[in-house]
C-alpha positions as CSV (number, residue, x, y, z in Angstrom):
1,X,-127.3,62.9,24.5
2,X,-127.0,66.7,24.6
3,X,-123.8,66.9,22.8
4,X,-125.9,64.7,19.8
5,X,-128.7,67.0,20.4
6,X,-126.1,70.2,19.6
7,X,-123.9,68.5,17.2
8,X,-127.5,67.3,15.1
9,X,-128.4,71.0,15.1
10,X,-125.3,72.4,14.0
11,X,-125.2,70.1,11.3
12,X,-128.5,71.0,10.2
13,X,-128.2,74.7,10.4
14,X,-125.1,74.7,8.2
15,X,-126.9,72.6,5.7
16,X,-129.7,75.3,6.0
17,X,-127.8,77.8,5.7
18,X,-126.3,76.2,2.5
19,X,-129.9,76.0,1.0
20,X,-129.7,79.9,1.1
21,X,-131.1,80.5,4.4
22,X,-130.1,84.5,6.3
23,X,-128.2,85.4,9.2
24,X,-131.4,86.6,10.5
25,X,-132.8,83.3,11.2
26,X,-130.0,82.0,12.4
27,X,-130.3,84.7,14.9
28,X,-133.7,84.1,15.6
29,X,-133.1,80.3,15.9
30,X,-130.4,81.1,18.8
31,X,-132.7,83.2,20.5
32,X,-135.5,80.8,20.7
33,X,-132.7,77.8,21.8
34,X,-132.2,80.4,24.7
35,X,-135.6,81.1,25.6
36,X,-136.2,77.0,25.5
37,X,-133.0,76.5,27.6
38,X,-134.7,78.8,30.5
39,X,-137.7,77.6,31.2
40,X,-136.2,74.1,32.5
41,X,-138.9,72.1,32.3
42,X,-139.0,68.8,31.9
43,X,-136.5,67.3,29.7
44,X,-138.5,68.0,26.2
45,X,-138.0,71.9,25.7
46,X,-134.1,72.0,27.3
47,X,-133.6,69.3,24.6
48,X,-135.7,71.7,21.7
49,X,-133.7,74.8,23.0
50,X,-130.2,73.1,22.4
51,X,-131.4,71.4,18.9
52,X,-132.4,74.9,18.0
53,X,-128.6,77.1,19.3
54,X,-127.4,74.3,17.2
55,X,-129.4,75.7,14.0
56,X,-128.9,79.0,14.4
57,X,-125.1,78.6,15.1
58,X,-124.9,76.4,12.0
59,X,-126.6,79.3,10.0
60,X,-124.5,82.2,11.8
61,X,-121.2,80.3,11.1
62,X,-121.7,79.3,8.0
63,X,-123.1,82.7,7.1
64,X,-120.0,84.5,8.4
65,X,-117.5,82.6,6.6
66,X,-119.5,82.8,2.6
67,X,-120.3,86.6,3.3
68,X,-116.5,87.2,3.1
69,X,-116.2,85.6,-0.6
70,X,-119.3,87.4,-1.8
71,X,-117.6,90.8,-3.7
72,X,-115.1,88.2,-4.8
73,X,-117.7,85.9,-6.3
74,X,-119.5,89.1,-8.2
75,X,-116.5,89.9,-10.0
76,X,-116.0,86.8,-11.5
77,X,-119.6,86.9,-12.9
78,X,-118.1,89.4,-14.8
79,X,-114.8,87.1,-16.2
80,X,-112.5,89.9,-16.1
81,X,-108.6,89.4,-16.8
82,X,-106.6,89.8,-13.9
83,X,-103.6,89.9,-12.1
84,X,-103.4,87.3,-8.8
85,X,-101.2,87.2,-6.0
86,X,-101.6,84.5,-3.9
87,X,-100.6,81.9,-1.2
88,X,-101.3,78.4,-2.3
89,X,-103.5,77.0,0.7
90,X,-104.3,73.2,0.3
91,X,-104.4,70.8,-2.5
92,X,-108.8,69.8,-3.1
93,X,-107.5,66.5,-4.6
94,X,-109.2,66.2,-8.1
95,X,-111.1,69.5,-7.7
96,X,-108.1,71.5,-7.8
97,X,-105.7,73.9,-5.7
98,X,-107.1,76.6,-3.2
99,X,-105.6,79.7,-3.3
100,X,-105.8,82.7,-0.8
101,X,-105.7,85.7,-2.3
102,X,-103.4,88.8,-1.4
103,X,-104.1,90.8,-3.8
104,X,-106.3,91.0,-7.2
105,X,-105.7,93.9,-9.8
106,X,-108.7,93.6,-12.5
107,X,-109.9,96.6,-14.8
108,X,-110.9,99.9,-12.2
109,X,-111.4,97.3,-9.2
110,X,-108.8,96.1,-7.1
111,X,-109.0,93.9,-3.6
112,X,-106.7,92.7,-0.7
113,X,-107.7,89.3,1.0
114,X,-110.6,89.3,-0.8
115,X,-111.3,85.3,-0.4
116,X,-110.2,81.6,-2.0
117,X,-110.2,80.5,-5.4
118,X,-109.1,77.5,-7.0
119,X,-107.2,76.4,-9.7
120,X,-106.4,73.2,-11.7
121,X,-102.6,74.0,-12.2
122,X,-100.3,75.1,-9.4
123,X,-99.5,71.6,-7.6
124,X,-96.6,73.0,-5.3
125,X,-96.5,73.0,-1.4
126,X,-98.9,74.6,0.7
127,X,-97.9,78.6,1.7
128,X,-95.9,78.6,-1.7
129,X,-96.1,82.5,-3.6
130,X,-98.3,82.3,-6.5
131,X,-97.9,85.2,-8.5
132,X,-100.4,84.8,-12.1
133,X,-102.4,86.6,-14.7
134,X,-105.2,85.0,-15.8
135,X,-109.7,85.1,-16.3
136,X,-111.3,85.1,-12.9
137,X,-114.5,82.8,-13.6
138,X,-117.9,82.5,-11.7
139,X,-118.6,79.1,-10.5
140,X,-121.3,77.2,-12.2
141,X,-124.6,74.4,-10.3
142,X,-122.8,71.7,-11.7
143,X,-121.5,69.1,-8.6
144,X,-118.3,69.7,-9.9
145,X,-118.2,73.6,-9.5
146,X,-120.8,72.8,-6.5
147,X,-117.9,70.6,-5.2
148,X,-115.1,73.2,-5.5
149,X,-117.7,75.6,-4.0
150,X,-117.9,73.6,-0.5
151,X,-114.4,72.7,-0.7
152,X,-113.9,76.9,0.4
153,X,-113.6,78.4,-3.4
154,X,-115.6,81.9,-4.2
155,X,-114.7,81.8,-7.8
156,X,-112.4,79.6,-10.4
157,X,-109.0,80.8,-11.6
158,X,-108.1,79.9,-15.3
159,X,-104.2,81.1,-15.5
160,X,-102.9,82.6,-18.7
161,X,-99.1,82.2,-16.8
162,X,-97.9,81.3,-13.5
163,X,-95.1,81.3,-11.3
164,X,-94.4,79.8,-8.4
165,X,-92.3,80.2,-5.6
166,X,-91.6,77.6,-2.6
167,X,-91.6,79.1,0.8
168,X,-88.8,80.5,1.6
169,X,-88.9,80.1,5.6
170,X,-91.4,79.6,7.9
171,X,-93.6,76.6,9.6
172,X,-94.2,75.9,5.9
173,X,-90.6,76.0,4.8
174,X,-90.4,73.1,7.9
175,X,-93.1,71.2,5.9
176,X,-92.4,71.1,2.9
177,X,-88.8,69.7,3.9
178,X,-90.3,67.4,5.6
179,X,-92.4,66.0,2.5
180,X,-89.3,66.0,0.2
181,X,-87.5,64.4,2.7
182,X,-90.4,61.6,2.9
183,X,-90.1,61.1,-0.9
184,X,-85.8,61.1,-0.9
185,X,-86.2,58.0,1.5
186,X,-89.0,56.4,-0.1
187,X,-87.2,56.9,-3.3
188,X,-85.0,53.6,-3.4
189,X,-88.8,51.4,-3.9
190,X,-90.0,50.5,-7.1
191,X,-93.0,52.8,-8.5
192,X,-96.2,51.8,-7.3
193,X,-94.5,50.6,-3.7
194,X,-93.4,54.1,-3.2
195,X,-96.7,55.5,-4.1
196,X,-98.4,53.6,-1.3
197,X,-96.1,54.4,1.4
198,X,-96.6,57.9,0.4
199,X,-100.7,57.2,0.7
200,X,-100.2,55.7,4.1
201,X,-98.0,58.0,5.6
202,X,-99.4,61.1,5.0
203,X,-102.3,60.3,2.4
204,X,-100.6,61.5,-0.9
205,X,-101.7,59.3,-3.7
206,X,-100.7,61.3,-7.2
207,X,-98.4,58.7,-7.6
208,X,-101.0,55.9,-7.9
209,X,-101.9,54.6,-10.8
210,X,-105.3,54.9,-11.5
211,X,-105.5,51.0,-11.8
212,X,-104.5,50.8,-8.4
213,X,-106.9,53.4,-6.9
214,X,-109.8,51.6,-8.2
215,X,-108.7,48.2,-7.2
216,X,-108.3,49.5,-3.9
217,X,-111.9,50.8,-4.2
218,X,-113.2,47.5,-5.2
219,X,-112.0,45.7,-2.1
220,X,-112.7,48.1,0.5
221,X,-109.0,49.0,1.0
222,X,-109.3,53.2,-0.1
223,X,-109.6,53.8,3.5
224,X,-106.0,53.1,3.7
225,X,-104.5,55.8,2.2
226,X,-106.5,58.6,3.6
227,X,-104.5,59.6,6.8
228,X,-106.8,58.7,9.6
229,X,-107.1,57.4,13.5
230,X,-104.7,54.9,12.9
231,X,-101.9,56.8,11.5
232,X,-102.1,59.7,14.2
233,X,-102.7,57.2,16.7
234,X,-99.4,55.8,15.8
235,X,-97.6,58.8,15.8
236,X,-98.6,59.4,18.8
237,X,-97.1,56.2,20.1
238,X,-93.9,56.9,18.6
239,X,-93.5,59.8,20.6
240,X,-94.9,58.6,23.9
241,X,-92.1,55.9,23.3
242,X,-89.1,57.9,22.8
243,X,-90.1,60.2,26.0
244,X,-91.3,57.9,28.2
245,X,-88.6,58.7,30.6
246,X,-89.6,62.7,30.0
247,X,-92.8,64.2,32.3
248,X,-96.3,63.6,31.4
249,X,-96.3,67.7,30.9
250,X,-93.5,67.8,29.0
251,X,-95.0,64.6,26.7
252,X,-98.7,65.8,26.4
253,X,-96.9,68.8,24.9
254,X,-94.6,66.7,22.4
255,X,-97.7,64.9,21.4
256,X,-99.5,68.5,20.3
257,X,-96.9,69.8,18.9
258,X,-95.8,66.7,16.9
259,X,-99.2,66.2,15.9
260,X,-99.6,70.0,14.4
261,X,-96.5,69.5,12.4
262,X,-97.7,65.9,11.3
263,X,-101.5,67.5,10.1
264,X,-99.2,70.3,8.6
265,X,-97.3,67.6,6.4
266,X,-100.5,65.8,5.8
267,X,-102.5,68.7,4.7
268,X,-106.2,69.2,5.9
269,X,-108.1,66.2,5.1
270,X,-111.1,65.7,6.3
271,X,-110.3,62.6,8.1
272,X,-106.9,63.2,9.3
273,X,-108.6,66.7,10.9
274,X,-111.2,64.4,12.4
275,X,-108.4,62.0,14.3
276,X,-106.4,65.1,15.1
277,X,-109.3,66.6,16.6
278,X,-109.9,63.8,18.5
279,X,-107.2,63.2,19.7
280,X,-106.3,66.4,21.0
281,X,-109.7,66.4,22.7
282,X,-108.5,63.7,24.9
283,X,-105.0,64.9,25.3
284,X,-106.4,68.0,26.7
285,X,-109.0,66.2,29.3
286,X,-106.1,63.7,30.3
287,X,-103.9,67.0,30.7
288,X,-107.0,68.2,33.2
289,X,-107.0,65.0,35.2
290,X,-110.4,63.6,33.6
291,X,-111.0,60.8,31.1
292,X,-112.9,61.7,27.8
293,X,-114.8,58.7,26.3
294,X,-114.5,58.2,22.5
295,X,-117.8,59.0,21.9
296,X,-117.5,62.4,23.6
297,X,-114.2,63.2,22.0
298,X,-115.4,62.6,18.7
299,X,-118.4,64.5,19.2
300,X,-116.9,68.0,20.6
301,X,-113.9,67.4,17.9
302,X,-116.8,67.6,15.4
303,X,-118.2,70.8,17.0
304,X,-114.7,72.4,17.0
305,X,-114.3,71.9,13.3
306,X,-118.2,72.1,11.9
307,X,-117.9,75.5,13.6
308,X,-114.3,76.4,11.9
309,X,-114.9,74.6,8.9
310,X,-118.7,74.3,7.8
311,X,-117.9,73.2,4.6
312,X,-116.7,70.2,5.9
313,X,-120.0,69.1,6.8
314,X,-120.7,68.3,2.7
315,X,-117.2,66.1,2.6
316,X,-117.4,62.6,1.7
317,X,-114.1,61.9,3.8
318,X,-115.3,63.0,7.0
319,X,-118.6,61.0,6.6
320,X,-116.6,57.9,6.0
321,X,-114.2,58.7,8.9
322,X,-116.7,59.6,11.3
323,X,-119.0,56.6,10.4
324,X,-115.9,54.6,10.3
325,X,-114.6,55.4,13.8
326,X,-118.7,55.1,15.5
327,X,-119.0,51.5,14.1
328,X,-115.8,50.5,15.5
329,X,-116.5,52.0,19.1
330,X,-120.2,51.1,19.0
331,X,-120.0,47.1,17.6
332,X,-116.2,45.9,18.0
333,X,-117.3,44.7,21.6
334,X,-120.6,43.2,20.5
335,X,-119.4,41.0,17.5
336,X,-116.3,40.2,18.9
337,X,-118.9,38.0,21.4
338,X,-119.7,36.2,18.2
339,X,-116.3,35.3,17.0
340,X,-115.0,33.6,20.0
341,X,-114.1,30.9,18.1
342,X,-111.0,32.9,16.5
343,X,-107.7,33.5,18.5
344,X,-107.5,36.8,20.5
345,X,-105.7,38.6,18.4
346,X,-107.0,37.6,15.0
347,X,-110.7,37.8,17.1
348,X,-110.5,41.8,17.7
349,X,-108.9,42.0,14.5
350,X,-112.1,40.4,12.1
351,X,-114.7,42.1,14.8
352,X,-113.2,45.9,14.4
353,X,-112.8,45.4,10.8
354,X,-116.7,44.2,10.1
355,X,-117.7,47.0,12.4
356,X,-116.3,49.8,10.5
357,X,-117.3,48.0,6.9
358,X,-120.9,48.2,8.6
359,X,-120.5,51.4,9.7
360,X,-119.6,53.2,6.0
361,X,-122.4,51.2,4.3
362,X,-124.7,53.3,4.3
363,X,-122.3,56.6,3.3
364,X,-120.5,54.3,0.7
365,X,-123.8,53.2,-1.1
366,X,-125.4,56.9,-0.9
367,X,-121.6,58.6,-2.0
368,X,-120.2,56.0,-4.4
369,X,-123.4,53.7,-5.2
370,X,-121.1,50.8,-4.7
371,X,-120.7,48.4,-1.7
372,X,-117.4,46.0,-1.7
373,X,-118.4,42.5,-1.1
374,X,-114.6,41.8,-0.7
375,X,-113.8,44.7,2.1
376,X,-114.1,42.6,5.6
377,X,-111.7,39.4,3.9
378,X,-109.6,41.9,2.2
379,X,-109.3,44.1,5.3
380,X,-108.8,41.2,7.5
381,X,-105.4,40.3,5.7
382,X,-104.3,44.0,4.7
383,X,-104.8,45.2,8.4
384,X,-102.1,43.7,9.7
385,X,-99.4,44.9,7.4
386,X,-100.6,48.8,7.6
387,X,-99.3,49.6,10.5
388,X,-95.5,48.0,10.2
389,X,-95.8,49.6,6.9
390,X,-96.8,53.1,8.0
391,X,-94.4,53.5,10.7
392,X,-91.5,52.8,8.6
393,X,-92.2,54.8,5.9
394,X,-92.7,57.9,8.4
395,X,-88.9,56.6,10.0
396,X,-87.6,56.6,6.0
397,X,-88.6,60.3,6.0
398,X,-87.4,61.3,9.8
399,X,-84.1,59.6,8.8
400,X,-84.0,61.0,5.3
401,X,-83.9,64.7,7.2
402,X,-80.2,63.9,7.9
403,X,-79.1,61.4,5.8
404,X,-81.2,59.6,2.9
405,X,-79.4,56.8,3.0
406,X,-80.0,55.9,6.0
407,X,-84.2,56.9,4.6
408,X,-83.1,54.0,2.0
409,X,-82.8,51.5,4.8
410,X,-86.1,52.2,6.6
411,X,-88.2,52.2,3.3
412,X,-86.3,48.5,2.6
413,X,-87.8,47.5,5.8
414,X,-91.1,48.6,4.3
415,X,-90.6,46.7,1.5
416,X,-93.0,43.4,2.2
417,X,-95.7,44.3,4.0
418,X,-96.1,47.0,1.4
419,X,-96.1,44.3,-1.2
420,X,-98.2,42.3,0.2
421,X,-101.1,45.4,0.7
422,X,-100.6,45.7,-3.1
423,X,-100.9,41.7,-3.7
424,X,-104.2,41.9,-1.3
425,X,-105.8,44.7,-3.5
426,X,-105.3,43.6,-6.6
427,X,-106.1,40.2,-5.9
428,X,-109.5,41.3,-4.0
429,X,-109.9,44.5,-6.1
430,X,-109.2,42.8,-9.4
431,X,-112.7,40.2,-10.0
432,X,-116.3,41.2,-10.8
433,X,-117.7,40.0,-8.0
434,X,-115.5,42.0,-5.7
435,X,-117.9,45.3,-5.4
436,X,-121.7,45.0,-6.4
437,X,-123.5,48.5,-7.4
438,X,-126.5,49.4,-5.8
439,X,-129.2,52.3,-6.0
440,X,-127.6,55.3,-4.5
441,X,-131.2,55.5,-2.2
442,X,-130.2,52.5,-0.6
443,X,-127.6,54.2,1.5
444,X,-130.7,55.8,3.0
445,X,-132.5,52.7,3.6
446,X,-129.1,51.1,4.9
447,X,-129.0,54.4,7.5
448,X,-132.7,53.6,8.7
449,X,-131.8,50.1,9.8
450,X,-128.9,50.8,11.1
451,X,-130.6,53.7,13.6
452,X,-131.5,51.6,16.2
453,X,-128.4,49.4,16.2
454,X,-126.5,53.1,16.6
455,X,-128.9,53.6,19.6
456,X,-128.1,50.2,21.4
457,X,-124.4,50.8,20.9
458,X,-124.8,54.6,22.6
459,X,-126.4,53.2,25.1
460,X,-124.2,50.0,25.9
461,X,-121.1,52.5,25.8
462,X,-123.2,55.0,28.1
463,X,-124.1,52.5,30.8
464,X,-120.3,51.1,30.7
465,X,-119.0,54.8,31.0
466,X,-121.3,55.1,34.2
467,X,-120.2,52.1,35.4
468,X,-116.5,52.7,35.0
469,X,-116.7,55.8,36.8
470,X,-118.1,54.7,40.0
């Protein structure tokens, strides 16, 4: 309850602070928390004094990291021609490229590590030199530019020229051989197979056709190629397999380490941030000799990165993930009860899969306006075939590192289940009826009704926590 109560409060204070609220009440927010904390009476005002640290931390952190872009962002209200050196940062998807900049030489101003700003061109691997001239260009209210803008940009980048150079050596050097690896020993699979083993595996989907991506969409399949619990969950495997005669020290620190590189490759999605999070949140308390229920991990891994990342608190992925991941742990248990008429396997299966369509209703219809009528049959068949499909496309690129032949072999092991994926989203994606559009307000109402379900489920997994503890 009092991790909700703080997590709530963050969440709105960033929000807050994004409506163009100060420091200063952030400030003021934290000190009232504290005062509220002291007193100790009752339950009400401990609970007010924690909902309130949770504003004013929201404000504070978000204020701390916007004031750093703020010179940067008046000089592009001035569109001045410049000269950029940069470090390409992370790819925004369809919003463009984030760069950090090193250094910026305008007309009688110049500035080191003045900020981010993003550009349309420059698709090349994260911690690649960007050296370019170019306009340096305010961004505008439109939900695009105020897309870009939570996505971490101060300004826009319009490039006259460009060059780019791949990094050298390094952590990144390590990463981006491990992506061109990936795609040497996916390369023997026809087009579009390719492309979704490269969405599953570490959620690159460039390669899609645009066809594809919006079948996909239609029947409730795009959560498959966003890296998410699943995928790190089955790395993790991997390597608790291949060292299972190793310590448990010695294989809680594989699994961090593996799991940094494997976020590394991925890039920093919202929801493969989320699962990582997660996940090291329990690694950690297993490392301590205590047990961290789901719920708990998920809550403090969305503490840890609201509070590095505010931004993310406006990013449609992490809504889904996170609303993805509660309906599963919340109602799995509870409609499984109502399916006991399906085998075991098949059982679990259907009731996991209509918890976690339930669970995104409500962000899918506010987001997208757009529910898929076809997601719980069409998950229910694609399931299955993910993970055999997944895990082989990650050996293709292990066994590409030393021979991508041998990648060649792996990926042909991929071969049918990813075919049959494709055949399940295009056939579910491809008819009329497969979505339905619905007033984007409806997400809200959806959200309402689903409140007190949410409370029942904390409360069931609560009392079964207790219980498993005595």
């Amino acid at each position: 309850m009092f991790l909700g109560l703080g997590l709530l409060g963050l969440s709105a204070g960033i929000a807050i602070r994004a409506a163009g609220a100060t420091p200063k009440l952030g400030y003021l927010l934290i000190a009232s928390g504290a005062v509220f904390l002291a007193l100790r009476r009752g339950r009400v005002l401990p609970s007010l004094g924690l909902v309130l640290l949770g504003l004013g931390a929201g404000v504070v952190t978000a204020g701390l990291h916007s004031s750093s872009a703020s010179t940067l962002k008046g000089l592009a209200g001035r569109v001045p021609l410049c000269s950029l050196q940069a470090r390409v940062l992370e790819h925004a998807g369809a919003l463009g490229t984030l760069l950090a900049v090193d250094s910026l030489r305008c007309p009688e101003v110049q500035l080191s590590n003045a900020g981010v700003v993003i550009v349309d061109e420059a698709r090349s691997e994260p911690g690649s030199f960007v050296s370019t001239r170019g306009w340096l260009l305010p961004l505008g209210d439109d939900p695009y530019d105020a897309a870009r803008g939570r996505a971490g940009a101060a300004a826009a980048w319009h490039a006259q020229e460009m060059h780019v150079i791949a990094p050298p050596n390094g952590l990144h050097a390590v990463v981006a051989r491990h992506r061109g690896a990936l795609r040497d020993g996916l390369g023997n699979l026809d087009g579009q197979e390719s492309a979704l083993a490269l969405g599953l595996t570490i959620g690159d989907t460039s390669r899609l056709e645009h066809s594809t991506i919006d079948r996909f969409r239609s029947a409730g399949l795009s959560h498959i190629l966003a890296v998410s619990g699943s995928n790190v969950a089955l790395v993790l495997l991997a390597v608790g397999l291949l060292l299972r005669r190793t310590s448990q020290r010695f294989r809680l620190c594989a699994c961090l380490g593996v799991l940094g590189l494997y976020v590394l490759v991925v890039g920093p999605d919202p929801s493969v941030l989320r699962a990582a999070m997660s996940a090291v949140v329990v690694i950690v308390a297993f490392a301590g000799g205590a047990k961290a229920h789901p719920l708990h991990a998920l809550g403090i891994a969305l503490l840890i990165l609201l509070s590095i990342r505010p931004q993310l608190l406006f990013a449609a992925g992490l809504h889904l993930s996170v609303a993805a991941t509660m309906g599963i742990l919340l109602w799995t248990g509870p409609l499984g009860q109502h399916v006991r008429f399906l085998p075991r396997r098949i059982r679990l299966g259907a009731a996991a899969t209509l918890a976690a369509q339930i669970g995104v209703a409500p962000v899918l219809i506010a987001t997208f306006g757009e529910i898929s009528v076809a997601g719980p049959l069409a998950n229910l068949l694609a399931l299955p075939a993910v993970p055999p499909a997944t895990m082989s496309g990650l050996l293709a690129g292990s066994l590409a590192l030393a021979d991508s032949s041998l990648g060649h072999v792996a990926a042909w092991m991929a071969r049918p289940f990813l075919r049959w994926i494709l055949w399940v989203g295009e056939t579910f994606g491809t008819p009329n009826w497969a979505s339905v559009s619905l007033p984007r307000g409806w997400g809200l109402l959806a959200g309402i009704v689903l409140t007190p379900a949410v409370v029942a489920g904390v409360k069931r997994c609560t009392q079964m926590n207790r219980e498993a503890g005595r």
